[in-house]
C-alpha positions in Angstrom: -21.4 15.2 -6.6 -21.3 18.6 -4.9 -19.8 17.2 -1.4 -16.8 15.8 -3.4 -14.9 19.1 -3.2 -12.3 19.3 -5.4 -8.7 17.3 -4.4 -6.0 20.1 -5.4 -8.5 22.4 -3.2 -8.0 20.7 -0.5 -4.5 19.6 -1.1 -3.6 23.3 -0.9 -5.0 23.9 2.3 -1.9 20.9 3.5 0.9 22.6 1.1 1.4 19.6 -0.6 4.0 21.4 -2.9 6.2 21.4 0.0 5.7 17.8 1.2 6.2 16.3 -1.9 9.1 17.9 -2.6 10.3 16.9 0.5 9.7 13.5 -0.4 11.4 13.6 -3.6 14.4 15.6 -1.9 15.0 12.6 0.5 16.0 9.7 -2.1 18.5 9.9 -4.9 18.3 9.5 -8.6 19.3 6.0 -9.2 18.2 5.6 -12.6 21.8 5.5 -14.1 21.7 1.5 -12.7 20.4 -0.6 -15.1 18.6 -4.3 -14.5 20.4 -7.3 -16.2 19.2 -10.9 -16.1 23.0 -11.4 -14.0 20.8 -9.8 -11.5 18.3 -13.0 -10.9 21.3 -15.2 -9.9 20.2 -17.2 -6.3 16.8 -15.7 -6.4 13.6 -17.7 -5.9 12.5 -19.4 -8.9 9.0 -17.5 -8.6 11.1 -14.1 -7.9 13.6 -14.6 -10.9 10.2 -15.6 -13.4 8.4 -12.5 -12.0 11.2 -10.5 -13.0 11.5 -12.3 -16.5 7.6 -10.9 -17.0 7.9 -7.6 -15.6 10.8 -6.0 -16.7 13.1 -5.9 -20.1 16.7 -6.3 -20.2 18.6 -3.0 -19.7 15.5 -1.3 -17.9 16.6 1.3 -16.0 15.9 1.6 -12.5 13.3 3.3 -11.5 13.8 6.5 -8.5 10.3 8.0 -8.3 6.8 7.0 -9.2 3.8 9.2 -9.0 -0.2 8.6 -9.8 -3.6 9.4 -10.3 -6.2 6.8 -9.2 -10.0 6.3 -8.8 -12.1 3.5 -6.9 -14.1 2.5 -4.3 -12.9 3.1 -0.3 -14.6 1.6 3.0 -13.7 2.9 6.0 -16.3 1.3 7.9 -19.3 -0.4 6.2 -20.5 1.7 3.4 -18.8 1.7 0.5 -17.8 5.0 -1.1 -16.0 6.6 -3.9 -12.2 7.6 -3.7 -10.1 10.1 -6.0 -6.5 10.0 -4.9 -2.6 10.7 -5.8 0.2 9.3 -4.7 3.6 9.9 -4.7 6.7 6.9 -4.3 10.5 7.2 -3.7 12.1 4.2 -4.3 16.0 4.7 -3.4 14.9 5.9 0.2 11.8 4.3 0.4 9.1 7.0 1.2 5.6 7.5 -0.1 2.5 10.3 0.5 -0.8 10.0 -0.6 -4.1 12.2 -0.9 -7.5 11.4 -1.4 -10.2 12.3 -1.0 -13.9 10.3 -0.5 -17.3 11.9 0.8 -17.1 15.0 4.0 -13.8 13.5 4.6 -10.4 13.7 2.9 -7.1 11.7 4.1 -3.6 11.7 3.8 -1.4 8.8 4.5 2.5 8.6 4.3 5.8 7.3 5.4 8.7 9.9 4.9 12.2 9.4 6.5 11.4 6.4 8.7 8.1 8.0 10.0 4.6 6.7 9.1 1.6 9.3 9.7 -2.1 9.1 8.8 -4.3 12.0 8.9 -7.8 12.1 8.5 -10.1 15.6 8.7 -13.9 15.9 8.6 -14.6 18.5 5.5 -11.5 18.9 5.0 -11.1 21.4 8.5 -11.7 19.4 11.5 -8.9 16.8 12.4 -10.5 13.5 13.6 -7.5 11.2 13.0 -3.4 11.9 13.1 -1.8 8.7 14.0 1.7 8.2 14.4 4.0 5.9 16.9 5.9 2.9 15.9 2.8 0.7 15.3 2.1 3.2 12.1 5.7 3.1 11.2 5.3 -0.3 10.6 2.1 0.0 8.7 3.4 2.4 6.2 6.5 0.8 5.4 4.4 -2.2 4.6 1.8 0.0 2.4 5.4 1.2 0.4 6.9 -2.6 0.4 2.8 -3.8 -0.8 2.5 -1.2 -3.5 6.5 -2.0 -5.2 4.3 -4.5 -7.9 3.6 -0.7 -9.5 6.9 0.2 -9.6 9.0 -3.2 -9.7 12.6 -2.5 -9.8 12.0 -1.4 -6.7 12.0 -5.6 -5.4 15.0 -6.0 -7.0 17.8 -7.5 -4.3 19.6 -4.8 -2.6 21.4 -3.9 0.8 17.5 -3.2 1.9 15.5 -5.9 0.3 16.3 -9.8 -0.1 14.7 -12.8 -1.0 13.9 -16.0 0.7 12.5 -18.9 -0.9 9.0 -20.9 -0.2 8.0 -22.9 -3.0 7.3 -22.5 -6.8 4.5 -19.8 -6.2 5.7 -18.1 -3.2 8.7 -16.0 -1.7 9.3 -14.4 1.1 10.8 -10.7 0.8 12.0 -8.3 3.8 12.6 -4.8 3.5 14.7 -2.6 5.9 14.5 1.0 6.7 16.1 3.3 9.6 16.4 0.1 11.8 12.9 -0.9 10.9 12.3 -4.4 9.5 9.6 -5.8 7.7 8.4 -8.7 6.2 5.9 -10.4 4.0 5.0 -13.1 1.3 4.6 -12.7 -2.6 2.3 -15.3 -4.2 2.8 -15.5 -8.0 1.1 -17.0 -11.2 2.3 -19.0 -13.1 2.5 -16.8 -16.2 5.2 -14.3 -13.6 2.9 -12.0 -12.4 2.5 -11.1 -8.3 -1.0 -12.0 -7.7 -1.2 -11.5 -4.1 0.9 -10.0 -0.9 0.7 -11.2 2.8 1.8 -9.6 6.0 1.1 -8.8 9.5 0.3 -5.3 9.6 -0.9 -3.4 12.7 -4.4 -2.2 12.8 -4.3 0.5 15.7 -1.9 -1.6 18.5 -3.0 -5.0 17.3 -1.0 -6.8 14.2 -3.8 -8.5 11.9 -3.3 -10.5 9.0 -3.6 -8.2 5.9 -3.7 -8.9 2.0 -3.1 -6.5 -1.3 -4.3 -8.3 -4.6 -2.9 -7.3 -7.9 -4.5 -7.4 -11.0 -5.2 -5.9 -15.1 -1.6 -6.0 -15.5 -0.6 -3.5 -18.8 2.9 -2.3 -20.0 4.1 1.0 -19.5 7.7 2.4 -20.0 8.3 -1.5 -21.2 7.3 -2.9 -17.7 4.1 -5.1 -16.4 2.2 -3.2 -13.9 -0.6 -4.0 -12.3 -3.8 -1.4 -12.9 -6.1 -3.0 -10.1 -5.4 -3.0 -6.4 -7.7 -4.5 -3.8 -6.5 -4.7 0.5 -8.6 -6.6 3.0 -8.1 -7.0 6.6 -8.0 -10.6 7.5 -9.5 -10.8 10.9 -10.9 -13.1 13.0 -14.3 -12.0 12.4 -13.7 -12.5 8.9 -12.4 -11.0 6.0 -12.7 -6.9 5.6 -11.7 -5.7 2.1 -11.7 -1.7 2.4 -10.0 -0.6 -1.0 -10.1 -1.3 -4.7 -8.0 1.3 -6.5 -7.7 1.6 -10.6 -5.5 3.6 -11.9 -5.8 6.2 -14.1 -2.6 7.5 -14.9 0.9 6.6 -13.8 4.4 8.2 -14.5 8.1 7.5 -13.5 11.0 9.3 -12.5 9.1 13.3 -12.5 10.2 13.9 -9.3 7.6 16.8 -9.2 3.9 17.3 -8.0 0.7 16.9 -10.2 -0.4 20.2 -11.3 
């Protein structure tokens, strides 16, 4: 389709190059550390079987993440189609995403503490930039939902612990730059996350919100999941506004797509 310009086009126009490697400049190689099943010890029993199905002793852990995805995007009530990258640190926890859907094209991140979502009208006129501490939140909850793609990152660690529900459910919070958040893994019984719940803000209001996981494949020797889905649960009732697939995924190239 002719009004679906093409995404490094407009990606240029926001020097991408730059931001990314900005991103990747802020978090540190950790992939020297190595995951062990010593590591499970005192987690939930859900957490510790997740962990059993997604990883292989001795994986290494992972630093950066980066990917290609297609799928359907609603910003309102008409469902359209979506081409976007994204880009994940995981030692400093950090993330930036393009994409790009009919007349409009978006980019969404959370980079040293800071959460900003940009939206422009053919790709020149500016019609959203959030920031502010509501969007701070939001983003470091987008990060902390998308870690089911690259799961060492849910590991235990001075950020991240573990608090137990029941035999399908744990709670996990994640801290960054003295901002805390929190939220609820569901799990199958075969290991795999199936669903995430938080309260994320939706402009100054927090609304319950849900990412579903599914078409879980191996790559690099871990489970991922291919097929992402979010929906706003409001009191109006429920909102789903994305269902990503991923095309292509890659770990620890700390660079931009060409």
């Amino acid at each position: 389709m002719k009004y679906i310009q093409n995404l490094g086009d407009i990606m240029k126009k926001s020097h991408p190059e730059k931001e990314v490697k900005r991103l990747f400049d802020a978090s540190e190689d950790i992939s020297d550390r190595v995951y062990t099943l010593d590591k499970l010890k005192g987690l939930p029993k859900p957490v510790q079987r997740y962990f059993k199905f997604s990883l292989q002793e001795n994986q290494r852990f992972l630093s950066y993440a980066r990917l290609k995805h297609g799928g359907e995007f609603r910003p309102k009530e008409k469902w359209m189609q979506i081409k976007g990258e994204e880009y994940f640190t995981i030692q400093k926890p950090g993330f930036i995403w393009y994409a790009k859907v009919p007349l409009i094209s978006a980019k969404d991140m959370y980079l040293n503490g800071k959460g900003n979502f940009k939206i422009k009208l053919l790709s020149l006129i500016k019609i959203v930039d959030a920031t502010g501490k509501e969007v701070d939140q939001g983003e470091l909850l987008r990060w902390l939902g998308e870690t089911p793609i690259f799961p060492t990152a849910l590991l235990p660690s001075e950020n991240l612990c573990w608090e137990s529900i029941d035999d399908n459910s744990a709670k996990v919070f994640f801290t960054d730059s003295n901002l805390t958040v929190e939220g609820v893994f569901y799990f199958a019984e075969s290991g795999e996350i199936t669903q995430f719940k938080a309260k994320r803000y939706k402009d100054k209001t927090l609304e319950d919100w849900t990412g579903y996981y599914k078409d879980y494949k191996t790559v690099d020797g871990m489970k991922i999941p291919f097929s992402l889905e979010v929906v706003w649960n409001l009191k109006s009732g429920d909102f789903s506004y994305a269902k990503f697939n991923i095309e292509t995924i890659e770990f620890n190239v700390p660079l931009k797509y060409k």
